[in-house]
Every structure is written in C-alpha cells, then in structure tokens.
N, CA, C and O atoms as a CHARMM CRD file, in Angstrom:
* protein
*
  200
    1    1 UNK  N      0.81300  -1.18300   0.00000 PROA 1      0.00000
    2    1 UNK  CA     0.00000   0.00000   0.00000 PROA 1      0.00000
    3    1 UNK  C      0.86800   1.26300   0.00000 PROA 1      0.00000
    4    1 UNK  O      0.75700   2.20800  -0.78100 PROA 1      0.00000
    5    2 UNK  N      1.44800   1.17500   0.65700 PROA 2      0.00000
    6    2 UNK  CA     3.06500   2.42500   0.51700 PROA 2      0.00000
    7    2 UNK  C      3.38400   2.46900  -0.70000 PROA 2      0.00000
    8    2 UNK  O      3.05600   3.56400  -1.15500 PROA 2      0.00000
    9    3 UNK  N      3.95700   1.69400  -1.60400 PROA 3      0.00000
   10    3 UNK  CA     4.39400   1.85500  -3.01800 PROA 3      0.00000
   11    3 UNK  C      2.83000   2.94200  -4.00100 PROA 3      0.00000
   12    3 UNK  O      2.94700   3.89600  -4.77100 PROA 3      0.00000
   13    4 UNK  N      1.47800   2.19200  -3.47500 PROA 4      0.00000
   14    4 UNK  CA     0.87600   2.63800  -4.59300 PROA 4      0.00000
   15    4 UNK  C      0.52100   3.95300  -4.12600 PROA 4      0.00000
   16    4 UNK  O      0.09500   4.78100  -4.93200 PROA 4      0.00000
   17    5 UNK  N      0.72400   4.37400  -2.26500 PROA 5      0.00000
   18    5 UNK  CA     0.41700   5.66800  -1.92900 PROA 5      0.00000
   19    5 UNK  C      1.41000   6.96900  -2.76500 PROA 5      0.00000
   20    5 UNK  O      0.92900   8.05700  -3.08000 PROA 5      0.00000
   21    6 UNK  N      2.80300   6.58000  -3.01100 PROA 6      0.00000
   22    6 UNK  CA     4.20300   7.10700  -3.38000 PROA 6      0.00000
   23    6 UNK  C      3.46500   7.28200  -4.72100 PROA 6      0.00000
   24    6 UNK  O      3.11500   8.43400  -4.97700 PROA 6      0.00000
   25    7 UNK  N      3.18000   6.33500  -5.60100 PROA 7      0.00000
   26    7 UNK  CA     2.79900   6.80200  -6.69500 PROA 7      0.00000
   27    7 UNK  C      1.59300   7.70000  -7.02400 PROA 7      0.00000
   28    7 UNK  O      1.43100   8.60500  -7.84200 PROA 7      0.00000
   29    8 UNK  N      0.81700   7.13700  -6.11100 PROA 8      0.00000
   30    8 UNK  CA    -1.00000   8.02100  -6.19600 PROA 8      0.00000
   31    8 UNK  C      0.20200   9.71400  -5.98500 PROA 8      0.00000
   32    8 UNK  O     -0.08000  10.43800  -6.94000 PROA 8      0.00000
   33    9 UNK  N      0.94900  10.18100  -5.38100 PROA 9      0.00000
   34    9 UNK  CA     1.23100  11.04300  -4.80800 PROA 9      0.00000
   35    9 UNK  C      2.25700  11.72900  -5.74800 PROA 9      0.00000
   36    9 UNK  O      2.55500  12.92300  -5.72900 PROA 9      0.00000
   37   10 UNK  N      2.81900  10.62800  -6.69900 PROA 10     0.00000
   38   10 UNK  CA     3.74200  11.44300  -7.40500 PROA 10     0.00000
   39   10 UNK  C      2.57200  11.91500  -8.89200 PROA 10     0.00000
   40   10 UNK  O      2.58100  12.92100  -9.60200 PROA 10     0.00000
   41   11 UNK  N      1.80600  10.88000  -8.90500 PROA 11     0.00000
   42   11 UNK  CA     0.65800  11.44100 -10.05000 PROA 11     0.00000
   43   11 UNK  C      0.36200  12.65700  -9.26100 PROA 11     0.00000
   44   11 UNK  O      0.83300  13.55500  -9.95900 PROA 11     0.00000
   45   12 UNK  N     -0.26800  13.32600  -7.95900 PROA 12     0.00000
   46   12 UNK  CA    -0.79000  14.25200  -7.73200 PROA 12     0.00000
   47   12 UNK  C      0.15100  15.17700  -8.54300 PROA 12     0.00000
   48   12 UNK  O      0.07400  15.55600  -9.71100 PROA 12     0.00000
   49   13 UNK  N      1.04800  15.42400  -7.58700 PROA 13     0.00000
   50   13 UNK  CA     2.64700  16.54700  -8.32900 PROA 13     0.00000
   51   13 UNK  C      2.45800  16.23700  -9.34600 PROA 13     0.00000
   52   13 UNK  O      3.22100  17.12000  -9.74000 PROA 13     0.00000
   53   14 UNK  N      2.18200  15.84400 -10.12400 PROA 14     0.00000
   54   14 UNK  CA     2.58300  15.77700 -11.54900 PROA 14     0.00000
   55   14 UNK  C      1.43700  16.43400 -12.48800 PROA 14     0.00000
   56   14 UNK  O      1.48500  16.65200 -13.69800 PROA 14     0.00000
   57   15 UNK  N      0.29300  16.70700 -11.47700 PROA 15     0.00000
   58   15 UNK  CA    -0.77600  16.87500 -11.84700 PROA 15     0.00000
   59   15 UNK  C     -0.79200  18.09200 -11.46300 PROA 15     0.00000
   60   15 UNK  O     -0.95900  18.94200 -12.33700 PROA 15     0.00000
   61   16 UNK  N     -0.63100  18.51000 -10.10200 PROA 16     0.00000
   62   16 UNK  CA     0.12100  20.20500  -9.90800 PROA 16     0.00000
   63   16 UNK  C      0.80000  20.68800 -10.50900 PROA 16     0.00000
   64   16 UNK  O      0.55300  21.86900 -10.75100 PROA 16     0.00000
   65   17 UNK  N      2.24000  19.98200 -11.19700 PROA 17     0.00000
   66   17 UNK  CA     2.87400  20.27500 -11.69500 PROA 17     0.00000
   67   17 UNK  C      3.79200  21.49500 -11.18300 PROA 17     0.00000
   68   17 UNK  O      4.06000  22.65700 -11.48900 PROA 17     0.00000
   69   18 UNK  N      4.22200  20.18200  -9.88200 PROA 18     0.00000
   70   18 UNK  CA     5.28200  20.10000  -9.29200 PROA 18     0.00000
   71   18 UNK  C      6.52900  19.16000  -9.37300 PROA 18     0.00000
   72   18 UNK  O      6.21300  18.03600  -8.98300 PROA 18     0.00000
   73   19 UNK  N      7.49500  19.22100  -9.65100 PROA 19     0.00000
   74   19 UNK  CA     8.66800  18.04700  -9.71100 PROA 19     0.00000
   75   19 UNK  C      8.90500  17.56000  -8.33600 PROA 19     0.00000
   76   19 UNK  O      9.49500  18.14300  -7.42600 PROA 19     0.00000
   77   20 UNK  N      8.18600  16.06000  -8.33300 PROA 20     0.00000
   78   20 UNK  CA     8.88000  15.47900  -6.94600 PROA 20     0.00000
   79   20 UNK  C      9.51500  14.66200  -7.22400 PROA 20     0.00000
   80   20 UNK  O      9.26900  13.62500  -6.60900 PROA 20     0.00000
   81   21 UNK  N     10.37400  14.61100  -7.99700 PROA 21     0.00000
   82   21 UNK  CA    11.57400  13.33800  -8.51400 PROA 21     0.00000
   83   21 UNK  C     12.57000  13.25100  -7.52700 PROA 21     0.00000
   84   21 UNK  O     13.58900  13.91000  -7.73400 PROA 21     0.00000
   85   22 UNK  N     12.47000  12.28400  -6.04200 PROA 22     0.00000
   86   22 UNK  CA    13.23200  12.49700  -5.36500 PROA 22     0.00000
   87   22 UNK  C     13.19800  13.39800  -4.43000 PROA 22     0.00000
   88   22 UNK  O     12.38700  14.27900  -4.71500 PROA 22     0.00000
   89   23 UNK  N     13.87300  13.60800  -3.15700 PROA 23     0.00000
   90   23 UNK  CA    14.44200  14.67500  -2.29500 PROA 23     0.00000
   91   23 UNK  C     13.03300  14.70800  -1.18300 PROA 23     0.00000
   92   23 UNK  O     12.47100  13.73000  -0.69000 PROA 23     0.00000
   93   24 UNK  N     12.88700  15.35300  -1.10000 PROA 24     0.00000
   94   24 UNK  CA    12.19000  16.37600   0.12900 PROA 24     0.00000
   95   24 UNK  C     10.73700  16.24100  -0.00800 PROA 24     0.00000
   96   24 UNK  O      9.85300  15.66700   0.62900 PROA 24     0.00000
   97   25 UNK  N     10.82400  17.28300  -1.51300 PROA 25     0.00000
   98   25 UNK  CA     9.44600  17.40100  -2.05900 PROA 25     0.00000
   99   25 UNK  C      8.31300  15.71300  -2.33000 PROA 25     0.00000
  100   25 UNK  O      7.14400  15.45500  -2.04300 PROA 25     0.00000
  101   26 UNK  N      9.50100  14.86100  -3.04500 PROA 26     0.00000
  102   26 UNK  CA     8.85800  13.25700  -3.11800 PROA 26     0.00000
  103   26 UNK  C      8.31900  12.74300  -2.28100 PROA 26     0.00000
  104   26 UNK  O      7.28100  12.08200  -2.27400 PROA 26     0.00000
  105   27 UNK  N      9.53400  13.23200  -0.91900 PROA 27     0.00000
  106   27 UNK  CA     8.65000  12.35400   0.35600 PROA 27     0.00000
  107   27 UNK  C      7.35700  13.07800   0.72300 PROA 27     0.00000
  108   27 UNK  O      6.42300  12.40200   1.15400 PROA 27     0.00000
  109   28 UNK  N      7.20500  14.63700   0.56100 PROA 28     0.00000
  110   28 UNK  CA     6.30000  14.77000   1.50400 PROA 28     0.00000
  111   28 UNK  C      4.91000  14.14600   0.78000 PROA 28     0.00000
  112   28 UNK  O      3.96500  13.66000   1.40100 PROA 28     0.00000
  113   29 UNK  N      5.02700  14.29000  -0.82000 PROA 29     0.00000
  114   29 UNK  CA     4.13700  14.02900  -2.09200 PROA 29     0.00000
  115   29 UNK  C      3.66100  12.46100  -1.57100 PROA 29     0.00000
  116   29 UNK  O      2.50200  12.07500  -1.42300 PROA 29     0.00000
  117   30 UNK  N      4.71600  11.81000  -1.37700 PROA 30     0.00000
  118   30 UNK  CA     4.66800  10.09200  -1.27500 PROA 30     0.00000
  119   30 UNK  C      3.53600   9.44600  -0.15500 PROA 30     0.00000
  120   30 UNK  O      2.69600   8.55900  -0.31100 PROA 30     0.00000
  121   31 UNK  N      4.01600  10.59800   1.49600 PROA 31     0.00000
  122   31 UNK  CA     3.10400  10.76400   2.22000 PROA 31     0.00000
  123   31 UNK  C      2.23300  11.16800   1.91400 PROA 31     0.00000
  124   31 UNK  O      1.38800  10.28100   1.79500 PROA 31     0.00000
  125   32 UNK  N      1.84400  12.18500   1.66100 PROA 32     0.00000
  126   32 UNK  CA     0.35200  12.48400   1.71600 PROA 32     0.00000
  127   32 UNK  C     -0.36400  11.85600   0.27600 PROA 32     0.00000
  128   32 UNK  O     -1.40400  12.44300  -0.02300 PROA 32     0.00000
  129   33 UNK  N     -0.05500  11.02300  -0.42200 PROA 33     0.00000
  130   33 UNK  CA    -0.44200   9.76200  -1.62400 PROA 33     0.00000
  131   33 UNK  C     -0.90700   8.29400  -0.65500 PROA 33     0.00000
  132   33 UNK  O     -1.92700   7.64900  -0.89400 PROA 33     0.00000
  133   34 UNK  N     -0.13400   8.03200   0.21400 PROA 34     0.00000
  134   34 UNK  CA    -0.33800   7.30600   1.04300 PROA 34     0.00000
  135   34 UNK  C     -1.44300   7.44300   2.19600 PROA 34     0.00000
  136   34 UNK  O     -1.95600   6.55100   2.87100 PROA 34     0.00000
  137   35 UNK  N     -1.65600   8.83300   2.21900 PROA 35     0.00000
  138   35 UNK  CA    -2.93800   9.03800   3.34200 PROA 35     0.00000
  139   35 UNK  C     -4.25800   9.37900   2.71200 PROA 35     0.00000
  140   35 UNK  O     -5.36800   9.31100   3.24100 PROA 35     0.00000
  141   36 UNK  N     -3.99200   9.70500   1.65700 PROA 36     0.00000
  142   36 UNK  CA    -5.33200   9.66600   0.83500 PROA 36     0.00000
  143   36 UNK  C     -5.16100   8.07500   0.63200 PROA 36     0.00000
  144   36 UNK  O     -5.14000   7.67900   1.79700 PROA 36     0.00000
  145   37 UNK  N     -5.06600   7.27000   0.04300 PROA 37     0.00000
  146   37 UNK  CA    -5.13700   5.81800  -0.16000 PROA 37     0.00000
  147   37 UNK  C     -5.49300   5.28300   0.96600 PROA 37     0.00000
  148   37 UNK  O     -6.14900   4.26400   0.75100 PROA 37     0.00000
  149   38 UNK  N     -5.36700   5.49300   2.00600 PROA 38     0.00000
  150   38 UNK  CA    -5.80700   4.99800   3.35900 PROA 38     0.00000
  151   38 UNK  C     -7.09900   5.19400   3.28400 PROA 38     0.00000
  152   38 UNK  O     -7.98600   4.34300   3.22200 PROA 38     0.00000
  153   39 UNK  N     -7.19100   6.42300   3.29200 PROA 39     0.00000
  154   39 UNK  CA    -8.39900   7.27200   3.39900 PROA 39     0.00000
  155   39 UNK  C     -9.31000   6.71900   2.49700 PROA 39     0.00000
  156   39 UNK  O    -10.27800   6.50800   3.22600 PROA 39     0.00000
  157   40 UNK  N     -9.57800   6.39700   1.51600 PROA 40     0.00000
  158   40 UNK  CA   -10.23300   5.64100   0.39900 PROA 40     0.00000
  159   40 UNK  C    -10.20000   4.42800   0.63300 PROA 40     0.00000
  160   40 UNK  O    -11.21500   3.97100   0.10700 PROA 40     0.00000
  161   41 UNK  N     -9.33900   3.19500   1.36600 PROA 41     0.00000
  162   41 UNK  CA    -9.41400   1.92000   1.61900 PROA 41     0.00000
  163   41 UNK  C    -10.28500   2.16100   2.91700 PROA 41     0.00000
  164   41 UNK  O    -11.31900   1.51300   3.08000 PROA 41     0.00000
  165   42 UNK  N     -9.92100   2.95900   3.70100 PROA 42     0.00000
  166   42 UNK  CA   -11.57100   2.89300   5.01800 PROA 42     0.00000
  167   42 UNK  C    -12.24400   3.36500   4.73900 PROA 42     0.00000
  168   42 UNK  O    -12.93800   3.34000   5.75500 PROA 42     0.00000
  169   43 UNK  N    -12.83000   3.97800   3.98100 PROA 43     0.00000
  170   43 UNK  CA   -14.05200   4.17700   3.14500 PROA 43     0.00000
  171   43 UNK  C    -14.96500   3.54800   2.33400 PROA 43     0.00000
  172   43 UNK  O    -15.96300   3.96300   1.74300 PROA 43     0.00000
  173   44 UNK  N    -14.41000   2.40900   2.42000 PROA 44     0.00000
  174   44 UNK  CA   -14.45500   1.41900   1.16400 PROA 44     0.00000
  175   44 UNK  C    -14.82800   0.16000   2.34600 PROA 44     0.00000
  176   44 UNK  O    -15.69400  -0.65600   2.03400 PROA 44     0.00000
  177   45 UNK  N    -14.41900   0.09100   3.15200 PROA 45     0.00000
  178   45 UNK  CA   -13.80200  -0.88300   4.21200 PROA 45     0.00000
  179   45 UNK  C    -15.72200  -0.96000   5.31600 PROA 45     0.00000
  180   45 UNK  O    -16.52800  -1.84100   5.61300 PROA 45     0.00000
  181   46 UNK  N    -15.60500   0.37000   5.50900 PROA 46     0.00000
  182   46 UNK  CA   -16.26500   0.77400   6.89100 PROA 46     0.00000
  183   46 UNK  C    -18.02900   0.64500   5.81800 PROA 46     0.00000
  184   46 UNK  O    -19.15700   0.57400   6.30700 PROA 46     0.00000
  185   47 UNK  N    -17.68500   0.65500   4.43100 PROA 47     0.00000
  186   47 UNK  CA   -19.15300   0.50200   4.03600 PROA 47     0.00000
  187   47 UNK  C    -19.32600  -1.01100   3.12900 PROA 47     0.00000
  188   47 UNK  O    -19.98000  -1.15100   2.09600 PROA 47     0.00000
  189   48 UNK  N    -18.47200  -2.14700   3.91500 PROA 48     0.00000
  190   48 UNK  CA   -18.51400  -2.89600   3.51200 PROA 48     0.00000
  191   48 UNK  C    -19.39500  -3.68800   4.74600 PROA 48     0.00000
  192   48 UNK  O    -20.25100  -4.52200   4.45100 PROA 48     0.00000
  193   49 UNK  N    -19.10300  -3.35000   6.07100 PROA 49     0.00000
  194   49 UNK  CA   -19.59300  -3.91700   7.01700 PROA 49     0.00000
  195   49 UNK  C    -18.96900  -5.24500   7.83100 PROA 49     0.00000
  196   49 UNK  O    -19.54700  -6.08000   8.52700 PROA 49     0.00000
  197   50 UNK  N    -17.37100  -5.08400   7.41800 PROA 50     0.00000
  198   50 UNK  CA   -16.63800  -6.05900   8.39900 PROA 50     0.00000
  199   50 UNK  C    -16.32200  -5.72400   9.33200 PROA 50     0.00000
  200   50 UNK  O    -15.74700  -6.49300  10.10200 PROA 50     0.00000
C-alpha cells in the first residue's frame, strides 16, 4: 500500500505540476499519496460492514 500511496502522490505533483523526482518534495508528495489511499481503503472498508 506504501508503493501505490508514493505513486497516487507522485501522479498528484505531476498533476500540480510540481517536480517530486526524489528529495524532500517526493517524500512529503509520497506521504500524503499514502494518506489519501488509506483514506479511500476505510471508506471502502467501513461501508462494507466487516
């Protein structure tokens, strides 16, 4: 889930059109790709009823 948050996150930047290739900017992009993906798997999760 980390790998596809990093990517959901580098599509965002890329979609801002911001360069997060790496460094600083990638991680923070990577994180917050990863917390939206969360955010959408318990959403998904909590209206499934397990």
């Amino acid at each position: 889930m980390g790998i596809v948050g990093a990517l959901l996150g580098g599509v965002i930047a890329s979609v801002i059109g911001i360069n997060a290739d790496g460094g600083f900017t990638g991680l923070i992009f990577s994180v917050i790709g990863a917390i939206i993906l969360l955010f959408i798997y318990e959403m998904i999760m909590s209206k499934r009823g397990v």
